[in-house]
C-alpha positions as CSV (number, residue, x, y, z in Angstrom):
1,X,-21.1,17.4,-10.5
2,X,-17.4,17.6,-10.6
3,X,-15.5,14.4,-12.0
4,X,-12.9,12.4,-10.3
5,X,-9.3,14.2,-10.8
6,X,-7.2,12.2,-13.4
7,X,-4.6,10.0,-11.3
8,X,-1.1,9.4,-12.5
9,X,1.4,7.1,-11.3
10,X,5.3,7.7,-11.9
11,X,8.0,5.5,-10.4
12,X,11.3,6.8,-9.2
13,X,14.2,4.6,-8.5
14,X,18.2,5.8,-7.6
15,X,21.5,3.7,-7.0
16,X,24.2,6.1,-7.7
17,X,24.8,9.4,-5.6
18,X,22.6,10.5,-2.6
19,X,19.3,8.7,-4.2
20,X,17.2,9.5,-1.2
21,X,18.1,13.9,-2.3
22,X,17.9,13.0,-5.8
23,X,14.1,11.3,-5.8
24,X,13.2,14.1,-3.1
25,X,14.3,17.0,-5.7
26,X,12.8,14.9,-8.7
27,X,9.6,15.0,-6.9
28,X,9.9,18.7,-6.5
29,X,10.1,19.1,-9.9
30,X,7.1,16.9,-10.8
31,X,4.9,18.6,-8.2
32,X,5.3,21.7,-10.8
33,X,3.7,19.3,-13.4
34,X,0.7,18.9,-11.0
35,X,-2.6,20.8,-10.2
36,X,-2.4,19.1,-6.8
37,X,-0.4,18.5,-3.9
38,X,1.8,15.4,-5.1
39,X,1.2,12.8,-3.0
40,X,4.7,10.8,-1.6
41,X,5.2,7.1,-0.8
42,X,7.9,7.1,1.7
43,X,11.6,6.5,0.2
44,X,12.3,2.4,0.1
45,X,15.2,0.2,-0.3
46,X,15.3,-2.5,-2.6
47,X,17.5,-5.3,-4.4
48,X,18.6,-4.5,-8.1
49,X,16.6,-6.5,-10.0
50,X,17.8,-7.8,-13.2
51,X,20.8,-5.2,-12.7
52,X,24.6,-6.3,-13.5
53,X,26.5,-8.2,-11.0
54,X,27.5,-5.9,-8.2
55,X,24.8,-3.4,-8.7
56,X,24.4,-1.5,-5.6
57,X,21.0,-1.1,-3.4
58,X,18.1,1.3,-4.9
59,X,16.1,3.4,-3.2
60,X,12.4,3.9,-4.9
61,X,9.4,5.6,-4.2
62,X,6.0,6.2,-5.8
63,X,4.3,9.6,-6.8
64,X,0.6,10.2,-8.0
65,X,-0.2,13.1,-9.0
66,X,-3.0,15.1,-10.8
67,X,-2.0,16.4,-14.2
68,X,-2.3,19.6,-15.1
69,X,-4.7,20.7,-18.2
70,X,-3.1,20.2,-21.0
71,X,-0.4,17.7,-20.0
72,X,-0.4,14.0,-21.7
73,X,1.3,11.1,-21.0
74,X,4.1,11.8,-23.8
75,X,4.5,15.1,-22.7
76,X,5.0,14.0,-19.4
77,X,6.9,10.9,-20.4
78,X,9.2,14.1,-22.0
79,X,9.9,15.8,-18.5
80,X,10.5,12.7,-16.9
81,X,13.3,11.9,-19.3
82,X,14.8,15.8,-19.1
83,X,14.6,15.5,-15.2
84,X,16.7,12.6,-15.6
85,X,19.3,14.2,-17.6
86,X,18.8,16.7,-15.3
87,X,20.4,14.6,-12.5
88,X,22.8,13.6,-14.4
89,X,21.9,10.5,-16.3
90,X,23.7,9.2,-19.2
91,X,22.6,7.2,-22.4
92,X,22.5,3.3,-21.3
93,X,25.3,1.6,-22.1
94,X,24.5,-1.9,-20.2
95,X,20.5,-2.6,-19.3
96,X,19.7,-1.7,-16.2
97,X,23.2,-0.3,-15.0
98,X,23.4,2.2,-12.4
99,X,21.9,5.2,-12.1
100,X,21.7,8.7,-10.4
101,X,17.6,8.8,-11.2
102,X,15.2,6.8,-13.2
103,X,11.4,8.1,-14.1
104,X,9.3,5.7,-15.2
105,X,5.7,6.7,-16.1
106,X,3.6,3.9,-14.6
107,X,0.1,4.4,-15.3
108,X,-2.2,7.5,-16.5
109,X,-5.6,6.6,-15.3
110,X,-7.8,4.0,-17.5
111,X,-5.6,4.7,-20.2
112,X,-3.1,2.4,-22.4
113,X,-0.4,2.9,-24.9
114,X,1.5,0.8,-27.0
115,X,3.6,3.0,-28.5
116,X,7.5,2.6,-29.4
117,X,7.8,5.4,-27.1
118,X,5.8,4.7,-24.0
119,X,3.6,1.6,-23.0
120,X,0.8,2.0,-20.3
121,X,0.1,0.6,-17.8
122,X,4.0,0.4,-17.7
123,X,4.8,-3.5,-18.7
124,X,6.6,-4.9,-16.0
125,X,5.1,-2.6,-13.1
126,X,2.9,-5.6,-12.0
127,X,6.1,-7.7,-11.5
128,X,8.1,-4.8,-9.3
129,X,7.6,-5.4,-5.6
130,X,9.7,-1.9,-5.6
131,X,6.9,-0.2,-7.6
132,X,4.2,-1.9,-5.8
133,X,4.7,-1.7,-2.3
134,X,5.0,2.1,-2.0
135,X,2.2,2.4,-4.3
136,X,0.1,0.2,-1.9
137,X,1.4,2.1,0.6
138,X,-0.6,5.7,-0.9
139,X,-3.2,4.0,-2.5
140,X,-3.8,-0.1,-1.2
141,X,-6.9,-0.5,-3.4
142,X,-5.4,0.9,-6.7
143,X,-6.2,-1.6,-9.6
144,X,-3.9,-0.9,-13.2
145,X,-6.4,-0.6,-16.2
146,X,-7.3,-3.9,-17.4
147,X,-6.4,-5.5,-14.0
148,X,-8.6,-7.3,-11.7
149,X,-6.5,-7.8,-8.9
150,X,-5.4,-4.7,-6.5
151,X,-2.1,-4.1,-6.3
152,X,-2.3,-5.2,-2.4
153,X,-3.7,-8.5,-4.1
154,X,-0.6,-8.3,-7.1
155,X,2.1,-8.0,-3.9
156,X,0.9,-11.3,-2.5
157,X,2.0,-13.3,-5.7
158,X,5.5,-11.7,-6.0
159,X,8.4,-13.1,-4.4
160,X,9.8,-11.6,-1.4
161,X,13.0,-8.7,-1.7
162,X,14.9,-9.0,1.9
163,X,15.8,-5.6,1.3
164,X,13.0,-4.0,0.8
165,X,11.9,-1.8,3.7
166,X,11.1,1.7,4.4
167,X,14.2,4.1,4.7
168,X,12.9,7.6,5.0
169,X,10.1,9.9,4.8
170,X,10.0,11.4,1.2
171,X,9.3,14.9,1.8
């Protein structure tokens, strides 16, 4: 009997530079880290949240892909952080400035982490309408580990973002 294929979320999120080129090419380089196809949200707008005055408009997207044998979440928690530097991100120097490309691993599975490193199911995921709504869009039914609530459920308690709409295909 062959067992359900691990499923792991990552995030991707862009306000500096041509974000929409940058989270395509990111998710390029994460299909390499996967023994399937990668499967895309469309590319979103959305408000900065909890960014610096000014901030201009992301663009985000959700991935979920299969890891290949081997990986685990701190190793891929490393390649997120290399593709990052890749793109040209700097060491912070205000929270949550801007940003040519930002990884975040959002969930691995059933499996949690409290770790100075990495925490899963990423903390704040359940509170990002940007996180959740192209997540819903690939996978409506998805439920963090720990949760009761879908995440279809989860985007019915948040507060609306004006901005956030589709703005491209992702592949």
């Amino acid at each position: 009997m062959d067992s359900v294929p691990v499923q792991v979320v990552v995030a991707f999120g862009s306000n500096l530079g041509d974000s929409a080129s940058l989270i395509r090419w990111a998710m390029d380089r994460l299909e390499e880290r996967s023994s399937r196809l990668l499967r895309r949200s469309s590319l979103w707008t959305s408000t900065p949240v909890d960014c610096p005055p000014g901030s201009p408009t992301f663009t985000n997207a959700v991935a979920i892909l299969t890891p290949k044998d081997g990986e685990t979440p701190e190793s891929l928690l490393i390649f997120l952080q290399s593709v990052e530097v890749e793109a040209g991100r700097r060491p912070k120097v205000v929270h949550n400035e801007s940003r040519p490309l930002d990884l975040d691993l959002i969930a691995w599975d059933g499996e949690t982490r409290n770790t100075p490193q990495l925490v899963l199911p990423h903390p704040r995921a359940l509170v990002r309408r940007f996180v959740l709504q192209p997540l819903a869009e690939l996978d409506p039914a998805y439920r963090f580990p720990g949760e009761v609530s879908s995440i279809t459920q989860s985007l019915h308690c948040l507060p609306p973002d004006a901005l956030l709409r589709v703005c491209s295909d992702a592949r």
